[in-house]
C-alpha positions in Angstrom: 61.3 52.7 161.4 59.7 51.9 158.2 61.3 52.6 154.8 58.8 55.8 154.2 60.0 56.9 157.8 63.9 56.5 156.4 63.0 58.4 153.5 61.3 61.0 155.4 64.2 61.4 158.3 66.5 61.5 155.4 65.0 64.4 153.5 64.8 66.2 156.6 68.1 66.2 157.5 69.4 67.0 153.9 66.3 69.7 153.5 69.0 72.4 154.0 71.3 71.3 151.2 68.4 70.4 148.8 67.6 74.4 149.1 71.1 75.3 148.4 71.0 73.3 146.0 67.7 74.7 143.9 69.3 78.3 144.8 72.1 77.4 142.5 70.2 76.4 139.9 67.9 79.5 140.2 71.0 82.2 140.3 72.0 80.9 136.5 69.3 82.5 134.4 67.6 80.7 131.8 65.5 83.7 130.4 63.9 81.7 126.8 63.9 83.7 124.6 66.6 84.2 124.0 67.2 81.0 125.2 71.0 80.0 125.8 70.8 77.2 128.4 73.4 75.4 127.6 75.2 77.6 130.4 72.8 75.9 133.3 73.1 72.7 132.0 76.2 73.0 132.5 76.3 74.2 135.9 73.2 71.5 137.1 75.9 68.8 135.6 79.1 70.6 137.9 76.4 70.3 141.3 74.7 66.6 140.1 78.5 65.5 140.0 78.9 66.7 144.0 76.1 63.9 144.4 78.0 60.9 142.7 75.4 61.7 140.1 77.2 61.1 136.2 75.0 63.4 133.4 75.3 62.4 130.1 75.1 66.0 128.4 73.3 65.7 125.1 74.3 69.3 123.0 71.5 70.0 120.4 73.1 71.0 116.9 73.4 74.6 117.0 72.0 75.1 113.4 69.1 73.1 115.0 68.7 75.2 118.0 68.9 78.7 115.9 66.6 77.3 113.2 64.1 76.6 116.4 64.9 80.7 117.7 67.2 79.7 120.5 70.7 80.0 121.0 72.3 77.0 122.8 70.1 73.8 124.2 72.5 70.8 125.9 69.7 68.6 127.6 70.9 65.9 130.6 70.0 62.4 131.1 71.1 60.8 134.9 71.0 57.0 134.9 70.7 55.5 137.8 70.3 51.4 137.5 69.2 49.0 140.6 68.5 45.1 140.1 67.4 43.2 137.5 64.2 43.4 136.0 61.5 46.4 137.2 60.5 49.5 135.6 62.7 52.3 134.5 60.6 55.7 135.5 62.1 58.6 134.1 61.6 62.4 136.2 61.8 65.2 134.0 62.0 69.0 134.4 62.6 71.7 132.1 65.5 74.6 133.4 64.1 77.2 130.3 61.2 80.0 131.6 59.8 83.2 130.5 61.8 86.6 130.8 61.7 87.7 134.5 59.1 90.9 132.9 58.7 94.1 135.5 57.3 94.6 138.6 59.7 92.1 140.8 59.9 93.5 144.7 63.2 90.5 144.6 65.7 90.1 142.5 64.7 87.8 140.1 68.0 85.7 140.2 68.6 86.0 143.6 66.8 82.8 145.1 65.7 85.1 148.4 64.3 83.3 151.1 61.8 85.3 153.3 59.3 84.1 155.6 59.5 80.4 154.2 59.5 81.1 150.7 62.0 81.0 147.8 61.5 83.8 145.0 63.0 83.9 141.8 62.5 82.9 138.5 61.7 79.0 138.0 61.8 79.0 141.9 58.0 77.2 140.9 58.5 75.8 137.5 60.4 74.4 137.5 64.1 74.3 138.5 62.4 73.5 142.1 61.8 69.8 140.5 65.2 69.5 139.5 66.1 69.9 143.4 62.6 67.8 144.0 63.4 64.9 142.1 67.4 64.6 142.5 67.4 64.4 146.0 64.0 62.2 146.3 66.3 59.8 143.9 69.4 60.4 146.7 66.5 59.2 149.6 66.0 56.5 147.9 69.4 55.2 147.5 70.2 56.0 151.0 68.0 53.5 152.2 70.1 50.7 150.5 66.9 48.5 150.0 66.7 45.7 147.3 65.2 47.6 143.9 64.3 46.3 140.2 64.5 48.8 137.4 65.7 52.2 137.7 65.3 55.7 137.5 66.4 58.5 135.0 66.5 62.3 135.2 65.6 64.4 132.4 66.7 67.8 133.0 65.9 69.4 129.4 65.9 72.9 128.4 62.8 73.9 125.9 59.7 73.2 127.5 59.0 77.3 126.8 59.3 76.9 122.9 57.2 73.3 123.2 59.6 70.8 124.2 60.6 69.7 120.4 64.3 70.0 121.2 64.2 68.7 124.5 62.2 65.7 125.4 61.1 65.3 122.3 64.8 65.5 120.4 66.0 63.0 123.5 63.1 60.3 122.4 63.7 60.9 118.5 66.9 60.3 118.9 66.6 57.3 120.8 68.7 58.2 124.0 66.1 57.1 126.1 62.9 55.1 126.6 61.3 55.0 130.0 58.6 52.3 130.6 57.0 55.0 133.3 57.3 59.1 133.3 56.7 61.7 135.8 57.0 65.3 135.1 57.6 68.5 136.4 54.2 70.1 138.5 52.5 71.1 142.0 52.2 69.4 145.0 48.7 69.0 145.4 47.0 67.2 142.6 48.9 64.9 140.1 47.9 65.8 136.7 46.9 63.2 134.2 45.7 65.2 131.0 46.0 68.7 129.8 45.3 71.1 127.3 47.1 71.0 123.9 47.8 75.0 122.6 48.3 76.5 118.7 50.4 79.4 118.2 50.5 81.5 115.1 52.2 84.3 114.0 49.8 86.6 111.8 51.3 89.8 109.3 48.7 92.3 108.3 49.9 93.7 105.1 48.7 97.4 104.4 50.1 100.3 102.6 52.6 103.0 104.3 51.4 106.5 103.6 52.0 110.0 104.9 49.6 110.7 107.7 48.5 114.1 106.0 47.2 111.8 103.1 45.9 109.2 104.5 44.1 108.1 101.8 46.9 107.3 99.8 47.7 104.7 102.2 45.5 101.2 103.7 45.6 101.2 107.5 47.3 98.0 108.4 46.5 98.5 111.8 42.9 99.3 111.1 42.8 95.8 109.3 44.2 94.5 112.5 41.6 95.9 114.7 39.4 94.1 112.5 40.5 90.7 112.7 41.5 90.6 116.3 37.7 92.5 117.3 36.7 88.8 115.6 39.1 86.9 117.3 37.9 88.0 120.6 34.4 87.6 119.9 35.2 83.8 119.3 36.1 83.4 123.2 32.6 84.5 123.9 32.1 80.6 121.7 34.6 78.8 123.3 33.3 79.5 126.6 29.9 77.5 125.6 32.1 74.1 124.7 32.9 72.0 127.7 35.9 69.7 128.4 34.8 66.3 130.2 38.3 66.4 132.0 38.3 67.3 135.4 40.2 70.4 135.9 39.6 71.8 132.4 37.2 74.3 131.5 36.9 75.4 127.6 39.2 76.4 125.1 40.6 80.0 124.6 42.4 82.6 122.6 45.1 85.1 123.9 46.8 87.3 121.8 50.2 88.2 123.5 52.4 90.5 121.4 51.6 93.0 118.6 54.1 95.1 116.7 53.8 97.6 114.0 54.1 100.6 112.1 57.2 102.7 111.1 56.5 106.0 113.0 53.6 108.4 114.5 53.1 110.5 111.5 53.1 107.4 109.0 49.8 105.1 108.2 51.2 101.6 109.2 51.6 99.8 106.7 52.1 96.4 108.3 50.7 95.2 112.1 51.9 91.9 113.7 50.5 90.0 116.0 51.1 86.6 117.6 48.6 84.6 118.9 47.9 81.7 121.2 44.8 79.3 121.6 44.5 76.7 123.8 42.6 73.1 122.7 40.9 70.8 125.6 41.9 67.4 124.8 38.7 66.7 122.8 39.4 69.0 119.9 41.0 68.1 117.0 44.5 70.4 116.3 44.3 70.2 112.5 40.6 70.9 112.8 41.5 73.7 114.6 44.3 75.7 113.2 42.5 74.9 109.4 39.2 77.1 111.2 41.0 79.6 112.5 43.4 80.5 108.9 39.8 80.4 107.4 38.3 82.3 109.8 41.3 85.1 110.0 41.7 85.3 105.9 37.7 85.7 106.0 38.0 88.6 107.9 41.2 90.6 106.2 38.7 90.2 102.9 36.6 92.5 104.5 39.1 95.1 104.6 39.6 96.7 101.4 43.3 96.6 100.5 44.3 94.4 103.9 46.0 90.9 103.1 47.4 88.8 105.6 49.9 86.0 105.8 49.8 83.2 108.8 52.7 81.4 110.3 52.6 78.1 112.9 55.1 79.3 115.7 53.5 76.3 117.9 51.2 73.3 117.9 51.6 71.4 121.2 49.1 68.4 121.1 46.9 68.4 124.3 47.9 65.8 126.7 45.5 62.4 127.4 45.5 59.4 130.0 47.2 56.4 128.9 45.9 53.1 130.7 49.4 52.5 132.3 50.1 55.3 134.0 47.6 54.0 136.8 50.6 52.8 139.3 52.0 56.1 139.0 48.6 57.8 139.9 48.2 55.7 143.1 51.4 55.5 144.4 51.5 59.4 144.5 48.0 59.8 145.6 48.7 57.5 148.2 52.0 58.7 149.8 50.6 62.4 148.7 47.8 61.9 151.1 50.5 60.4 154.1 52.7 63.5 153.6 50.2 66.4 153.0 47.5 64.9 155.3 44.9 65.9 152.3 43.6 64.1 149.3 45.8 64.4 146.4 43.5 64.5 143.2 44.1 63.5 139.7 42.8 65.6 137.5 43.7 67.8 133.9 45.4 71.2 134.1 44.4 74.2 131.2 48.2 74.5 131.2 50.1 72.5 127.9 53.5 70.3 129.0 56.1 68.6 127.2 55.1 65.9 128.8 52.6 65.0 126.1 55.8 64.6 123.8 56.0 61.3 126.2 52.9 60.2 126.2 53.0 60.4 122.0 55.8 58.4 122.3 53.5 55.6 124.1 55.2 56.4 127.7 52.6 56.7 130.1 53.2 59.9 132.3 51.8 62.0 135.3 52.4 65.7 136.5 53.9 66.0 139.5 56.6 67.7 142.0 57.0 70.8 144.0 54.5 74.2 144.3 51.5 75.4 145.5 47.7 74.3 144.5 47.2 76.5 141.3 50.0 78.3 139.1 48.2 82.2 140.4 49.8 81.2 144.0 53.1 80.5 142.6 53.3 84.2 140.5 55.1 81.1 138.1 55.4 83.6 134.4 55.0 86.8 136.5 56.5 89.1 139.1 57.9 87.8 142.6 57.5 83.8 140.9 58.3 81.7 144.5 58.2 78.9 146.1 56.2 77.5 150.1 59.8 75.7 150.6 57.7 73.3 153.2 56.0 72.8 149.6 59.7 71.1 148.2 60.0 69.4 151.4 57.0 67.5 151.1 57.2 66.8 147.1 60.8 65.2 147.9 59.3 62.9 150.4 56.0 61.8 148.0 58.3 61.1 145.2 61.0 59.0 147.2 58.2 57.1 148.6 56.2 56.1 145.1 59.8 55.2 143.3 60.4 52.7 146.7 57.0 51.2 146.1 57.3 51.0 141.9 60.6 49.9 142.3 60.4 47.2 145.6 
């Protein structure tokens, strides 16, 4: 047998485990906000240690974690060292995700398997490359084969709220410094750039009056209306300017949440709304978020009575190529191809990462790991989130085999 046919026979027989294994990790919720992980860190530590595998647990400073709007963050770095000389390639998934939300036909922390398929929240994204890139790390020591370099797992717990106070905090704080990165993604396409986002937090400001005078009063919610009616209308411009990155279209605006007014018989005297636009990696952030303040105060002048004040909740920078990440892209297209039997792209995703916190940091990265071709297959941040187990199976076997060739 060749050692990619000892890799494979090994995941196979150990497939069984590896799924108990991400069911454990799904059953601890993670639900960010509120975001008190320190709980599955924790627990991921406890099951790592089954493995032989030591994590380091790195507890953020809680005043640094509540300051950020989370509770409790401990991130974990596994070190796993082979001979001298080589590459170290670090794997890293986040264990934070969205709220499980309505609508779930399975219980959202009950890592269900039916008819080949695991459901539950980060089933997809991404506790499934926790289990992904463990036991593709346990492969490859099973083989016993002369390596240079090593490997590192980065199980970090932020990725929700922009990855400051995970990878990022890790890499500020010098605990690590991988020469080579690969992150938490889908199966079939390893992703080399992606979209950067803004976030911001914007407070109409009206004046509270009794509905049977409404006059006496300024319609906060009115002056809303206003603004987001030209907010919208800007998507209708963003869909004219085209990213040159394969796999990313143009940039957008969402506005997710709004909040406001004291009671049905009262003119509101103050609307909230939070925003969120996403940047293709040619725009400019600054450039950005300075056009859209401009263009938002602009339009709460037209409202007699309406001001407005603007927060940053979020500015991820989008995420671009750097020259040395080309050994990751063909090892994994390469054994990709072998295992899946198709052509395994590289490509952009509209999605943002805190994997461009690496990439800042001059580490050349790729996205890569366990799930389906696009995040609507994977219900990943909605109802009935799962994951094609064969999917895992597959992802375990590509990553074991492009660590034995980086690290032969």
């Amino acid at each position: 047998m060749t050692d990619d046919q000892k890799l494979d026979a090994w995941v196979d027989a150990h497939f069984d485990e590896e799924v108990r294994f991400l069911q454990e990790l799904v059953r601890v919720p993670t639900p960010t906000p509120p975001g008190d992980n320190a709980p599955h860190a924790e627990r991921t530590a406890d099951l790592l240690k089954d493995f032989g595998f030591e994590a380091e647990k790195h507890p953020v400073p809680p005043a640094e974690v509540q300051a950020y709007g989370m509770e409790s963050i401990t991130n974990l770095i596994v070190r796993r060292r082979y001979g001298a000389g080589g590459r170290t390639i670090a794997l890293n998934a986040h264990g934070d995700v969205v709220p499980p939300g309505e609508g779930w036909t399975h219980d959202p922390y009950g890592a269900q398997i039916e008819d080949g398929r695991l459901y539950g929240r980060a089933a997809a994204v991404s506790k499934s490359d926790f289990a992904s890139f463990t036991f593709a790390v346990r492969a490859l020591e099973s083989l016993g084969a002369e390596l240079h370099g090593g490997v590192e797992l980065h199980f970090t717990y932020d990725e929700e709220f922009g990855g400051e106070l995970g990878p990022g905090w890790l890499l500020r704080n010098k605990l690590t410094r991988p020469d080579l990165l690969i992150a938490a993604g889908f199966s079939y396409e390893v992703v080399t750039a992606h979209n950067g986002c803004l976030q911001l937090e914007v407070t109409v400001h009206g004046k509270m009056a009794h509905a049977a005078i409404p006059h006496t009063g300024v319609d906060a919610l009115q002056g809303a209306v206003h603004i987001l009616n030209m907010l919208y209308a800007r998507n209708e411009v963003y869909r004219k300017v085209t990213s040159a990155v394969p796999g990313i279209t143009h940039p957008y605006l969402n506005v997710g949440r709004i909040e406001g007014g004291t009671n049905t018989n009262v003119v509101p005297g103050k609307v909230v709304f939070k925003l969120d636009r996403r940047m293709i990696p040619e725009e400019q952030p600054p450039v950005v978020e300075a056009g859209l303040r401009q263009a938002i105060e602009e339009a709460a002048a037209q409202v007699p009575g309406i001001s407005v004040t603007i927060r940053r909740l979020l500015l991820a920078n989008s995420m671009k190529p750097l020259p040395g990440n080309k050994p990751l892209v063909d090892a994994i297209r390469k054994h990709g191809k072998a295992v899946f039997g198709v052509d395994i792209p590289a490509m952009g995703t509209p999605l943002y990462t805190d994997v461009r916190l690496y990439g800042e940091a001059g580490i050349p990265g790729v996205i890569y790991g366990a799930g389906p071709r696009t995040v609507l297959e994977s219900n990943a941040k909605r109802a009935d989130e799962n994951l094609v187990l064969d999917d895992l199976r597959k992802a375990t076997k590509v990553v074991a085999r492009s660590l034995r060739e980086l690290l032969a």
